[in-house]
N, C-alpha and C positions, 0 to 999 in steps of 0.2 A: 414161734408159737402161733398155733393157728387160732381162727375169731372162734368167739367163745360168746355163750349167749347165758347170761347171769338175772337170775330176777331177786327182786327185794319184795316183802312182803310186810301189809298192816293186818292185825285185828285186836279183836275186844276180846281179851281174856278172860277166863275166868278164875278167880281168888279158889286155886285150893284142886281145882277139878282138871284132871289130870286127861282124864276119858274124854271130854270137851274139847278144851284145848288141843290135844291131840287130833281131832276129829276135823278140824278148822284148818289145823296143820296139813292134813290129808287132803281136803277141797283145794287149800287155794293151791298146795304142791301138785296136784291136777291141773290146775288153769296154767300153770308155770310151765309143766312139760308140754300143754298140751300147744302151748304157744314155742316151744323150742326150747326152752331152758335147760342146760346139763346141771344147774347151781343153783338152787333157792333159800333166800334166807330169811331169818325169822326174828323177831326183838329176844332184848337180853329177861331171859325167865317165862318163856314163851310158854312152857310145857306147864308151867307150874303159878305161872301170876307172881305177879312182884311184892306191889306196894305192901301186901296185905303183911308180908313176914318179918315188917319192923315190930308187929305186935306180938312173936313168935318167942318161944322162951326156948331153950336149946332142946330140950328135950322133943318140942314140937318141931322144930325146924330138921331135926332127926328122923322123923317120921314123916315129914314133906321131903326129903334129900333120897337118894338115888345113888348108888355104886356105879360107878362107867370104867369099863361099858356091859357089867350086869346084868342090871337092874331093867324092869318091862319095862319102862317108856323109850330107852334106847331100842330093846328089841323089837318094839313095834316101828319105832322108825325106821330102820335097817329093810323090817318087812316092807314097809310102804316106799323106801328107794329103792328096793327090788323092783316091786312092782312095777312103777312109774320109770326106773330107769333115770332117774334123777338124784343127786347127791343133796342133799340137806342140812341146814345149820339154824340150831336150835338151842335155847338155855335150858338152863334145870339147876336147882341146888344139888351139889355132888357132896357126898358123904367118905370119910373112907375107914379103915381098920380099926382108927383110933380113934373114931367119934371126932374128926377134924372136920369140919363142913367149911366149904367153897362155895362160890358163883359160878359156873362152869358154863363153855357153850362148845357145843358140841357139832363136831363135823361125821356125817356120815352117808358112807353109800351103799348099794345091794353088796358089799363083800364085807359092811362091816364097820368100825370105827376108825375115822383116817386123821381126826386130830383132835385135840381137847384142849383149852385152854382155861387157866383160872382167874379172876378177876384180880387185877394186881394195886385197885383200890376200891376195896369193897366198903360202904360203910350203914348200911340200911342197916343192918342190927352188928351188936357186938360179937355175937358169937361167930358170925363169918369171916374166916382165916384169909389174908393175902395169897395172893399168886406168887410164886416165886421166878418167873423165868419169863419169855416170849417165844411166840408161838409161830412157827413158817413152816409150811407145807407145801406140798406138790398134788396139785389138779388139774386136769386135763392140757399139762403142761405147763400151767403158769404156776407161778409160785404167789403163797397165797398166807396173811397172816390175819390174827384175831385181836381185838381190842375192843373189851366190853366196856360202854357208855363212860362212867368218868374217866379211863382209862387214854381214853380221845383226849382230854382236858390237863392231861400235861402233855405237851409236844414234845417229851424229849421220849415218849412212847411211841410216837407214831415214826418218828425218823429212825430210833431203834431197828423198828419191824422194818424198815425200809432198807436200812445199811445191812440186815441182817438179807436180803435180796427180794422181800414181796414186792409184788405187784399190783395185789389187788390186798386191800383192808376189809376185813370185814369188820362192820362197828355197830353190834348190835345194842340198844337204847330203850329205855322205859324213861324218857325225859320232857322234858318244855313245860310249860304252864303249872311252877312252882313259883313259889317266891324266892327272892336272892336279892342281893346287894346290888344287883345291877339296873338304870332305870327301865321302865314298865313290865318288871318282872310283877307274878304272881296268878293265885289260881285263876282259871276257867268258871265261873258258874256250871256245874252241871246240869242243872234245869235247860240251857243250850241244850246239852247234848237230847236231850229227852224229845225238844222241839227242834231239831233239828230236820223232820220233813216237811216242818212248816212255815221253818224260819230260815232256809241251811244260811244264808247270806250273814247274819250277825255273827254266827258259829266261825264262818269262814274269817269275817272280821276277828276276830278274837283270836284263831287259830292261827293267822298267816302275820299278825300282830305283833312287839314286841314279847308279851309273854308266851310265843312261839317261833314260829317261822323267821320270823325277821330275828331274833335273836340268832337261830341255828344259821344264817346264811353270815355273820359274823365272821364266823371262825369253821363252819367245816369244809368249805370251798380250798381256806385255805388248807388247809394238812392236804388233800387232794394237788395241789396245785404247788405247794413250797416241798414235798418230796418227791412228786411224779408219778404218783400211782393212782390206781382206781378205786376208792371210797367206795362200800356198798354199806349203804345205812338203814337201819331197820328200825321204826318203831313202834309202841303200841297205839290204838288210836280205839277214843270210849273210856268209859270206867273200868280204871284199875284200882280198886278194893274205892277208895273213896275219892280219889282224886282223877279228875276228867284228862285226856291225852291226847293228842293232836294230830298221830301218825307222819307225813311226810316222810315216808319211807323216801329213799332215793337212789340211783347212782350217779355217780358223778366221774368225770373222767378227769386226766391229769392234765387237764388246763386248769381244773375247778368248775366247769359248766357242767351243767344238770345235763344227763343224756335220757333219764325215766322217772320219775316221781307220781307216786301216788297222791290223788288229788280228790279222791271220794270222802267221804265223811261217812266211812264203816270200814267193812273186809275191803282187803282190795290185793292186788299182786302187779306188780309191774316188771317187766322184760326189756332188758337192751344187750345190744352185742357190742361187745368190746375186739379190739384190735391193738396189736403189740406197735403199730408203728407210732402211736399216741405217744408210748413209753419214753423211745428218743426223741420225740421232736419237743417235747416239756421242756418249759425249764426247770423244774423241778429235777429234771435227769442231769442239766449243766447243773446247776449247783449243786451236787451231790460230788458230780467228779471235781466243782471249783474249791471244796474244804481244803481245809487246811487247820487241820486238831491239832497239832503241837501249840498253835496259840488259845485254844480256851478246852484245850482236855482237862489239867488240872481244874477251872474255874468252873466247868459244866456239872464235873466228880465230886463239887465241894458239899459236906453234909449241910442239913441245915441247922442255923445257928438257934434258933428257940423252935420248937413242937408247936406247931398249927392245927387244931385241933378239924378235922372237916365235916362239917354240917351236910343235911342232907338239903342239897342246891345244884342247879342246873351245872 
């Protein structure tokens, strides 16, 4: 596989507007090519804004959702990786024949739709349907899988997409500065973000914090680093519908060490090149080949024994 130059991207979406976002989508997929990138990617509901459509009733969320690969917001994307000559990965609620609505993020380049994934734990409103399956694709040689934001949060999803042969993750995120059960969780004051050109230092405190950044350096280093692949994390950063967001887009290679992260406090795009000899020298690549499933296949497969009902939390 030859190096490969991948960027990850932040911005401030907007709830509902489709022309904007899209618009935002276009600028920073310019700064991405313009810097070398074949790859860019986007948070999860990028095209569409997230937070907003827990307040969404099905019939609305019908009219926010999108056929793929359709429906115009993909066909403007397709136009815009024509253009730029750059492949793109971006969210949207996906609709289909039967009024079934999805989380969907979408892979595309100037020939057209190369892969689609659906959220395989959705829980922002009820009427959004599970994913059924995992997602591995082929780009520019590597092989390349998708897992939207909780999706990351069971690992037996990410080692899945991993056995299944990716390489590179892509983990796109509308997350951090929520409340949860965990300590220093909970919101951001938004009044930060507001003064954030003239305060950015408290912002940053806050941001890079436990109910942020230091949370995320937890646990996504490792899924990076315990399967052997390259994490590209995306998320939104500003107000999404009411609640303030942190971005730290990032990549990360299969040690677990940051190789790009955005670090502004607005839009931003970051670029790094990846290399396949990363791949074998992980140990995440040794203990892939050191399993040994005849001892906990059955115990991994077991159902679970009472229903867990899951909240919306980090």
């Amino acid at each position: 596989m030859d190096n490969l130059k991948i960027a990850t991207a932040q911005f401030e979406n907007k709830s509902g507007d489709k022309a904007y976002n899209l618009q935002i989508i276009r600028q920073l997929s310019e700064k991405a090519a313009a810097d070398g990138a074949k790859i860019v990617a986007f948070h999860e509901c990028s095209i569409t804004g997230y937070g907003y459509a827990r307040k969404l009733s099905k019939a609305q969320l019908l009219d926010v959702a999108e056929y793929i690969p359709e429906d115009e917001s993909i066909e403007q994307l397709i136009a815009i990786a024509k253009e730029l000559d750059i492949t793109i990965l971006t969210g949207l609620f996906e609709k289909d024949d039967k009024d079934n609505i999805f989380k969907a993020y979408a892979c595309v380049d100037r020939n057209g739709v190369v892969a689609k994934h659906r959220k395989l734990h959705p829980f922002i409103n009820p009427n959004i349907l599970p994913g059924s399956e995992y997602t591995v694709f082929d780009l520019y040689g590597w092989k390349c899988g998708i897992l939207i934001c909780y999706d990351n949060n069971i690992i037996e999803n990410v080692r899945a997409t991993a056995l299944l042969g990716a390489n590179i993750v892509f983990m796109p995120h509308v997350t951090m500065c929520t409340p949860s059960t965990r300590p220093g969780a909970g919101f951001v004051d938004p009044a930060l973000w507001h003064k954030r050109d003239i305060d950015p230092d408290t912002l940053h405190k806050e941001f890079d914090g436990p109910k942020g950044r230091e949370w995320l350096m937890k646990w996504l280093p490792s899924r990076a680093y315990d399967n052997g692949i390259y994490a590209v994390f995306s998320n939104s950063i500003g107000m999404d519908d009411d609640q303030l967001k942190n971005g730290c887009s990032m990549i990360l290679d299969p040690f677990g060490d940051i190789v790009a992260e955005c670090r502004t406090l607005g839009n931003d795009v970051v670029t790094a090149e990846i290399t396949s000899e990363k791949l074998t020298m992980s140990g995440g690549y040794r203990y892939r080949k050191a399993r040994r499933p005849g001892l906990y296949a059955d115990i991994i497969g077991q159902p679970h024994h009472a229903e867990q009902k899951v909240v919306w939390m980090d």
